[in-house]
C-alpha positions in Angstrom: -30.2 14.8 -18.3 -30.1 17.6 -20.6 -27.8 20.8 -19.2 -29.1 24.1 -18.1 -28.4 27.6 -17.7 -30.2 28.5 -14.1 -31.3 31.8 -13.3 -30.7 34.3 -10.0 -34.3 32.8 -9.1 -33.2 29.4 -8.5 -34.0 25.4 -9.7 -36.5 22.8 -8.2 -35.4 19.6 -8.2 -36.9 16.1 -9.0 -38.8 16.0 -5.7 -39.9 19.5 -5.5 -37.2 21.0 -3.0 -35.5 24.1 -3.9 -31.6 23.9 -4.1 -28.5 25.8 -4.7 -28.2 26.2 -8.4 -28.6 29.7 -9.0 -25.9 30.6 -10.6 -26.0 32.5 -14.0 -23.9 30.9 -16.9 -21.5 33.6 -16.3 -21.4 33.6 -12.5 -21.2 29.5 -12.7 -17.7 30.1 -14.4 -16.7 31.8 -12.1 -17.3 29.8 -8.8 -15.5 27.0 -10.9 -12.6 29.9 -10.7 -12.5 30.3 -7.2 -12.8 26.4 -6.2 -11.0 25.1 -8.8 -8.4 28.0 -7.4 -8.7 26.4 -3.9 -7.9 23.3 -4.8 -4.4 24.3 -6.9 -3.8 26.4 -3.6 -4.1 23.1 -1.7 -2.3 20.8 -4.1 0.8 24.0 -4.3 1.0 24.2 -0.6 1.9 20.4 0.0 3.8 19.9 -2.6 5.9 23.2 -2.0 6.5 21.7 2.0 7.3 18.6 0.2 10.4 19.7 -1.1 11.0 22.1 1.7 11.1 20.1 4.7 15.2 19.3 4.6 15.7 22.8 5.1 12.9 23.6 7.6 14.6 20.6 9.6 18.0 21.8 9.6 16.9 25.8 10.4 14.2 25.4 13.0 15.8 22.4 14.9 13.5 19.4 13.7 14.9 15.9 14.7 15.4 13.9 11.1 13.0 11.7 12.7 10.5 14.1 13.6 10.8 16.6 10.1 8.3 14.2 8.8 5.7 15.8 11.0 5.6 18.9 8.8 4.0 16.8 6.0 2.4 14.2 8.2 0.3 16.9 10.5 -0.9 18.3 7.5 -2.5 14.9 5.8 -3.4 13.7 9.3 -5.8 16.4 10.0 -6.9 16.8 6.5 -8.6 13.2 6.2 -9.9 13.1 10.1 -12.0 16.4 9.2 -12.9 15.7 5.5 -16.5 13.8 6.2 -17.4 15.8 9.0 -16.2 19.0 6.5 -18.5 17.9 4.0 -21.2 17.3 6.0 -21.2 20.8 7.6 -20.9 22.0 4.7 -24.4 20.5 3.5 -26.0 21.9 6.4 -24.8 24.7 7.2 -24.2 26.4 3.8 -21.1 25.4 1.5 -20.3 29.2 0.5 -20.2 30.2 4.2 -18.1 27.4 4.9 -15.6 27.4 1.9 -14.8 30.5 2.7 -14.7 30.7 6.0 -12.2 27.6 5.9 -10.2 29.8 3.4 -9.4 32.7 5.9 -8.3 30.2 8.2 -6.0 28.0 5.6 -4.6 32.1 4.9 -4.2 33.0 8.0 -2.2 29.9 9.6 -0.2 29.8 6.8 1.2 33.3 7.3 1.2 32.0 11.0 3.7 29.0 9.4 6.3 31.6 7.5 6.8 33.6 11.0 7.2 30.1 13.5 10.1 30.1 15.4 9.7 26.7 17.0 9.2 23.5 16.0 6.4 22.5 18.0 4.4 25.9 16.6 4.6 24.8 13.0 3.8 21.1 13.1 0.4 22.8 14.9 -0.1 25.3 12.4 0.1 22.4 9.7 -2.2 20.6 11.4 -5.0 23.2 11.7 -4.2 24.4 8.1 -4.8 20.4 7.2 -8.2 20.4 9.2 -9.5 23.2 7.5 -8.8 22.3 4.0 -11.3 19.2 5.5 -13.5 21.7 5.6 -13.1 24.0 2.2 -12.5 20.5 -0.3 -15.9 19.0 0.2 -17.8 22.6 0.4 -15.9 23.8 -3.0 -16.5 20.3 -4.8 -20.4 20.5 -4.2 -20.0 23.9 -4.7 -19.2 23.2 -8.1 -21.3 19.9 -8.7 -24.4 22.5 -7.5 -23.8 25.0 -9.6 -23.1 22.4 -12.6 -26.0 19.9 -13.5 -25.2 16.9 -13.9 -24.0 16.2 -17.9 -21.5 17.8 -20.4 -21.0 20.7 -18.7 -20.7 19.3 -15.3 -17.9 16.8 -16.5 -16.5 19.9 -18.6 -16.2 21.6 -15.4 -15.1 18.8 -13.2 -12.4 18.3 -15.9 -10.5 21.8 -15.6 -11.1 21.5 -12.0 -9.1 18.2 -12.1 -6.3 19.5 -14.1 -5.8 23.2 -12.5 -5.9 20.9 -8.9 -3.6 19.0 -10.0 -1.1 21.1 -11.6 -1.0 22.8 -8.4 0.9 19.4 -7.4 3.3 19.2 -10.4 4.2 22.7 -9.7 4.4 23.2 -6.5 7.6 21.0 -6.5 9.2 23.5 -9.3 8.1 26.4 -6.9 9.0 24.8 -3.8 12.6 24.2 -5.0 12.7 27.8 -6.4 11.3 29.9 -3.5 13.4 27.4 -0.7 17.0 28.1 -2.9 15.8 31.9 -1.5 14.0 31.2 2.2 12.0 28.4 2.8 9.3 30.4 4.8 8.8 32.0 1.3 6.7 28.5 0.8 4.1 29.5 3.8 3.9 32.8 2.6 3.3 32.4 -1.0 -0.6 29.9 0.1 -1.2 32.8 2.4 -0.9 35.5 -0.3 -2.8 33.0 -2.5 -5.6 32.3 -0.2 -6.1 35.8 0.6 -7.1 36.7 -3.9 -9.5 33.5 -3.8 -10.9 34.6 -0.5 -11.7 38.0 -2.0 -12.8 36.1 -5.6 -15.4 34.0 -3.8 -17.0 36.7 -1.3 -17.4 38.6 -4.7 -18.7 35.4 -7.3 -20.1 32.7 -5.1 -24.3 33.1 -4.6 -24.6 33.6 -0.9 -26.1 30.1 0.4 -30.2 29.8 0.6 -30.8 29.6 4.4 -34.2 27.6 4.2 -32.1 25.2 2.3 -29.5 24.8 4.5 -31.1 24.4 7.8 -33.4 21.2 6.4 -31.2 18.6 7.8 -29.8 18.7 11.8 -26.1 18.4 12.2 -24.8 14.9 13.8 -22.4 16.6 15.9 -21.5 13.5 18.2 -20.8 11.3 15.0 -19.0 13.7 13.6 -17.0 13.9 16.4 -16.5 10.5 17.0 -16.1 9.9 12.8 -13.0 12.5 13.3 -11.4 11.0 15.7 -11.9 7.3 14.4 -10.2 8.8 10.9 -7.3 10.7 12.9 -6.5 7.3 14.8 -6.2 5.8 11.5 -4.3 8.1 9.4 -1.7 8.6 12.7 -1.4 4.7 13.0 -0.7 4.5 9.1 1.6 7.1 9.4 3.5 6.1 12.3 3.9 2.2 12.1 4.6 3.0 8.3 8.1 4.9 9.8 8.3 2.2 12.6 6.9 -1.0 12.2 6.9 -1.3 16.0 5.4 1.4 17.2 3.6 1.6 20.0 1.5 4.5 19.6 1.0 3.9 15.8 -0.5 -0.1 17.2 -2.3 1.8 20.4 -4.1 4.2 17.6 -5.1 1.2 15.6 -6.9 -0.4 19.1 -8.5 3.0 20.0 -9.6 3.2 16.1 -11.6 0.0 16.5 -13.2 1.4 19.4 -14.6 4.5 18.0 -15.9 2.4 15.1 -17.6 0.8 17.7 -19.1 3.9 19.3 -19.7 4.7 15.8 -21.8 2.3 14.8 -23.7 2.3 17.7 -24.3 6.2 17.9 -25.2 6.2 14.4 -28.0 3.5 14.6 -29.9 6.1 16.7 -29.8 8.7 14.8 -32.7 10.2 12.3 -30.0 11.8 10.0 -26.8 10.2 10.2 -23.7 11.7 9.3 -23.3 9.4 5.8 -26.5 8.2 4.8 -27.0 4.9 3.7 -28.1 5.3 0.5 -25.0 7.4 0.0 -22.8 3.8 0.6 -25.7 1.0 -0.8 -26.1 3.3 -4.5 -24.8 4.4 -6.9 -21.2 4.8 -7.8 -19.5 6.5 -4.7 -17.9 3.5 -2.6 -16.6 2.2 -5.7 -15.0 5.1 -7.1 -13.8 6.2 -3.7 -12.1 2.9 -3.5 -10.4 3.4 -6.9 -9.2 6.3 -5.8 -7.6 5.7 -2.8 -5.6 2.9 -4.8 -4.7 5.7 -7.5 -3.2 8.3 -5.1 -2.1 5.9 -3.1 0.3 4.6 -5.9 0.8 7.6 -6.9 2.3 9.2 -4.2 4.0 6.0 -3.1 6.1 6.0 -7.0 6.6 10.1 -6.2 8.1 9.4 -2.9 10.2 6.6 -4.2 11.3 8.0 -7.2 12.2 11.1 -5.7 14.7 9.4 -3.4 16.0 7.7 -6.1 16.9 10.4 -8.6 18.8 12.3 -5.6 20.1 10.2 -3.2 21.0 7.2 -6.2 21.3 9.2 -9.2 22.8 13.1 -7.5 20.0 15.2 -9.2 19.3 18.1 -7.3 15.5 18.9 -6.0 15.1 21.8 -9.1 16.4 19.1 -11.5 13.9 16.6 -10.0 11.0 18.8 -9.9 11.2 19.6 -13.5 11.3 16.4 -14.8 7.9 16.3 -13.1 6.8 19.2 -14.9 7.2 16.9 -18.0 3.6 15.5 -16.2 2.1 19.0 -17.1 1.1 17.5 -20.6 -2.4 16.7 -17.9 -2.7 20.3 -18.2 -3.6 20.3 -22.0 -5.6 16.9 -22.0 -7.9 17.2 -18.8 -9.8 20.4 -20.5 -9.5 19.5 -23.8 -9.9 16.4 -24.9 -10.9 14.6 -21.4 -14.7 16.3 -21.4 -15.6 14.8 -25.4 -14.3 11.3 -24.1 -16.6 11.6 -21.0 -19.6 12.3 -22.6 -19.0 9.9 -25.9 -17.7 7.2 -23.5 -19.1 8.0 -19.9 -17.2 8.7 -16.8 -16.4 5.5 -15.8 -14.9 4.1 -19.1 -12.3 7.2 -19.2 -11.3 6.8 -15.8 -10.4 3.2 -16.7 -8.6 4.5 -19.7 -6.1 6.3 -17.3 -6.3 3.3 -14.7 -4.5 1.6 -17.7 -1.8 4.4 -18.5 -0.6 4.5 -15.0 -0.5 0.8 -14.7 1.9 0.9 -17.8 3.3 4.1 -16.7 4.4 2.4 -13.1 5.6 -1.0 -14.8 8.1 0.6 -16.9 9.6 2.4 -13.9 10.9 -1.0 -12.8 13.3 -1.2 -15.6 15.3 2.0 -14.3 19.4 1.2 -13.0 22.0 3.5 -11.9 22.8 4.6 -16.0 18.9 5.7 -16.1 18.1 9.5 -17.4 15.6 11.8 -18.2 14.7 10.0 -21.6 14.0 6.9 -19.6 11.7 8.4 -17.3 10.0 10.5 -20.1 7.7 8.1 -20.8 6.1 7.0 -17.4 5.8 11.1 -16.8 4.4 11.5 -19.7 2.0 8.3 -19.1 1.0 9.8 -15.9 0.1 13.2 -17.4 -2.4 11.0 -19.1 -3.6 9.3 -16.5 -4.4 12.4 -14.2 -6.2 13.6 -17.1 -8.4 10.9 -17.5 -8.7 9.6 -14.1 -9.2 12.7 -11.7 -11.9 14.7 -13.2 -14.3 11.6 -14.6 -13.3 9.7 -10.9 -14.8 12.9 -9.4 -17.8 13.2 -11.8 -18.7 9.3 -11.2 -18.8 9.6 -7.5 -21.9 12.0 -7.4 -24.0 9.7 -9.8 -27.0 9.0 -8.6 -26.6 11.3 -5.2 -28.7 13.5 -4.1 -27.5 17.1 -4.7 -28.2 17.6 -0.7 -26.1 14.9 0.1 -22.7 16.4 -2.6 -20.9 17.5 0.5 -20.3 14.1 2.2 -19.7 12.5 -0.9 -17.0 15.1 -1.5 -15.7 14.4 1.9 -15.9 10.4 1.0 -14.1 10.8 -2.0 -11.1 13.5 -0.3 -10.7 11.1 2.6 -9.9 8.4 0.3 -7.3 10.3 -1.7 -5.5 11.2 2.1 -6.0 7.6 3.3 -3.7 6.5 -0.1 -1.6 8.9 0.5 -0.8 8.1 4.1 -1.0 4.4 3.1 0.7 4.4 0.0 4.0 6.6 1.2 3.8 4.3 4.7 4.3 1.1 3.0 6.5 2.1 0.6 8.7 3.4 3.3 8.7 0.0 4.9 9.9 -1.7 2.0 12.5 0.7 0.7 14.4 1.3 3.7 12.9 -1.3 6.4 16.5 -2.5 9.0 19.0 -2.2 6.0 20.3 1.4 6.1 20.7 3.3 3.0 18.9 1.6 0.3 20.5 0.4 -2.8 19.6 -0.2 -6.4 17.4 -3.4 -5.6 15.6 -1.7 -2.9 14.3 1.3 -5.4 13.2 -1.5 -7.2 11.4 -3.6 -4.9 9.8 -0.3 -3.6 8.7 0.8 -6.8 6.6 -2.6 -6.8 4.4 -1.3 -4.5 2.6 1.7 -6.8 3.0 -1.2 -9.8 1.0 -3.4 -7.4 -1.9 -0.9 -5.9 -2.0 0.4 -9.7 -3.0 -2.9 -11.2 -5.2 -3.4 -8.2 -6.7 -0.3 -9.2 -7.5 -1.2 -12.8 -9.2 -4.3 -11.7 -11.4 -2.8 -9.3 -12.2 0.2 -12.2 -13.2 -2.9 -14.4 -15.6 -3.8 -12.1 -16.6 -0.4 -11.1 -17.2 -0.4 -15.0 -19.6 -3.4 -14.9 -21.6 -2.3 -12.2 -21.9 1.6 -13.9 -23.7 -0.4 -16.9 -26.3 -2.5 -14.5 -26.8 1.2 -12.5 -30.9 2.0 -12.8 -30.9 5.9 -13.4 -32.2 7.2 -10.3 -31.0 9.1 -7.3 -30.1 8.4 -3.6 -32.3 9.7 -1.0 
């Protein structure tokens, strides 16, 4: 599909309906500023509680069993609201509803820096969680919209990749830095943020074209019911993955199943439903989605374990720690660079497999650390997954919206964010489980045997973007409606 420069007046698409794309050259840069500025605020803002949490347990009276609540909250509400997020976002306009989602992610995170009580913040992470479910899927279609599919589109999906996640890598150098001086410095530093790329995107993004937006009713009950089912989930992952036997965490799991049922049957009597089934039967999206809960998943189970391991086993302190994963930065060169040529001489698919390979090395060679390890062993696997978010994050992203309708962006944003929360949840759950499970503090074997679990859900990963491979080659070239 050749690319485009669109005008103020607007596009038709292949079936004669009017869509979004209006944005100037010029003005398309610049919504890739503001969402691509989002995401980094997102990606900073977890990361930054990430390192935080020890010392927003021991000031505001959090239990050590409960201070995982601060990060759990957050991840909970941010995959239970991501499909319904992205579908309202397709119907109701994705500019109204990015930004709308942004005054609220501002607002409740000043709301976080002035909580006295414990109770207060873990409900101020939760909200701020549900409504980045809410501004991830409107700014990704935002930016597949405005982008047609193509060079530039993969170009842009590429910087967007790499700014969202060095928002990660350095939020844990921030977070160390701005807890040393007051850890509600970390809540006020995303609310200061939020506020300059509310102001950027009232100013650059195209208002949204009413007759569009209004073409498709809203499926309120099965987004309702989807939300719940995902929040069951994610709190049962979360919750067995600290205690095995947890009752609530199994009683989630048996209410989950139910709303799947109620699911199901709501959504076999509905014109529109919430995901269409063209979305799920064609194209790429399931596939991809899949590799990238897998990916993140591993990902932030080797973070998690590695982290415990170069403090608790080998003394580092949380600054030392977060800048050897600044060595990870090296994504920030690649993704924008050289990531966008490989993508269009290679396809999407093929360079996402590319990284699915790095990190599968990159995670292997992590099981040869010991108590003597130091930064020069580590380098390497840092430097590997650099590499791998290069090549993985921005192509994944760009594959998932072949052969979808541009109509239908939103909820296949939302599919592909709730899979990157679901790995997370997962990932970090079972890792947990083997690391510490009824031993007490973990020794040398258990970092090992933990770190087995990103190795494994890595290699998984690569199989499955094999195969995801195959199928992108037997993919006719036409669209999901």
């Amino acid at each position: 599909m050749a690319e485009r420069a669109t005008t103020e007046s607007g596009t038709t698409n292949e079936s004669g309906a009017r869509t979004e794309q209006s944005a100037p050259p010029r003005r398309a840069w610049a919504v890739l500023a503001v969402v691509t500025g989002a995401l980094f605020l997102e990606g900073i803002d977890i990361a930054m509680l990430n390192v935080a949490v020890p010392s927003i347990a021991a000031d505001i009276g959090l239990a050590p069993g409960s201070a995982h609540w601060v990060i759990s909250a957050y991840v909970l509400a941010y995959a239970g609201f991501m499909i319904l997020g992205g579908s309202v976002a397709d119907v109701l306009g994705r500019r109204t509803v990015f930004l709308v989602a942004l005054a609220i992610f501002a607002a409740f995170s000043l709301l976080g820096g002035i909580a006295q009580e414990s109770w207060m913040l873990i409900a101020v992470r939760f909200v701020t969680g549900a409504t980045a479910g809410f501004m991830t899927p409107a700014g990704f279609s935002l930016l597949t919209t405005t982008f047609e599919e193509g060079a530039l589109r993969n170009k842009a999906l590429a910087i967007y990749g790499a700014i969202g996640a060095s928002g990660f890598l350095l939020g844990v150098v921030a977070g160390g830095l701005l807890t040393s001086l007051d850890w509600r410095l970390v809540f006020f530093a995303p609310a200061a943020l939020g506020a300059g790329f509310f102001t950027a995107g009232w100013v650059f993004i195209p208002r949204d074209n009413r007759a569009a937006d209004r073409k498709r009713p809203l499926d309120l009950i099965g987004g309702v019911i989807l939300t719940a089912l995902m929040v069951s989930l994610v709190y049962g992952f979360v919750t067995v993955g600290a205690d095995v036997g947890d009752v609530s965490g199994l009683a989630a799991f048996g209410l989950a199943a139910v709303l799947t049922a109620a699911l199901v049957a709501v959504e076999r009597r509905v014109v529109d439903p919430l995901i269409p089934t063209g979305v799920l039967t064609r194209g790429l999206l399931p596939w991809v989605s899949a590799v990238g809960l897998l990916f993140i998943g591993a990902f932030f189970a080797w973070q998690f374990v590695l982290t415990l391991y170069l403090q608790e086993l080998l003394g580092w302190s949380p600054l030392q720690t977060g800048l050897a994963f600044a060595a990870m930065g090296v994504e920030l060169i690649i993704a924008p660079t050289l990531t966008p040529k490989l993508a269009e001489r290679f396809g999407n698919t093929a360079v996402m497999v590319a990284g699915l390979v790095a990190v599968a090395i990159g995670f292997a060679l992590t099981l040869r650390l010991d108590q003597q390890s130091g930064f020069l062993d580590l380098l390497p696997s840092l430097l590997l997954l650099g590499v791998a978010f290069a090549f993985i994050y921005g192509p994944l992203t760009a594959a998932a919206v072949e052969g979808v309708e541009e109509d239908k962006h939103g909820v296949a944003g939302g599919i592909v964010y709730t899979g990157f929360q679901f790995g997370a949840a997962l990932g970090v759950s079972i890792a947990t489980v083997v690391l510490v499970g009824d031993l007490g503090t973990p020794a040398l074997e258990d970092y090992r045997r933990a770190l087995m679990v990103p190795a494994a859900a890595a290699a998984l990963a690569l199989v499955l973007g094999a195969l995801t491979l195959v199928r992108r080659r037997r993919l006719p070239s036409q669209k999901v409606t």
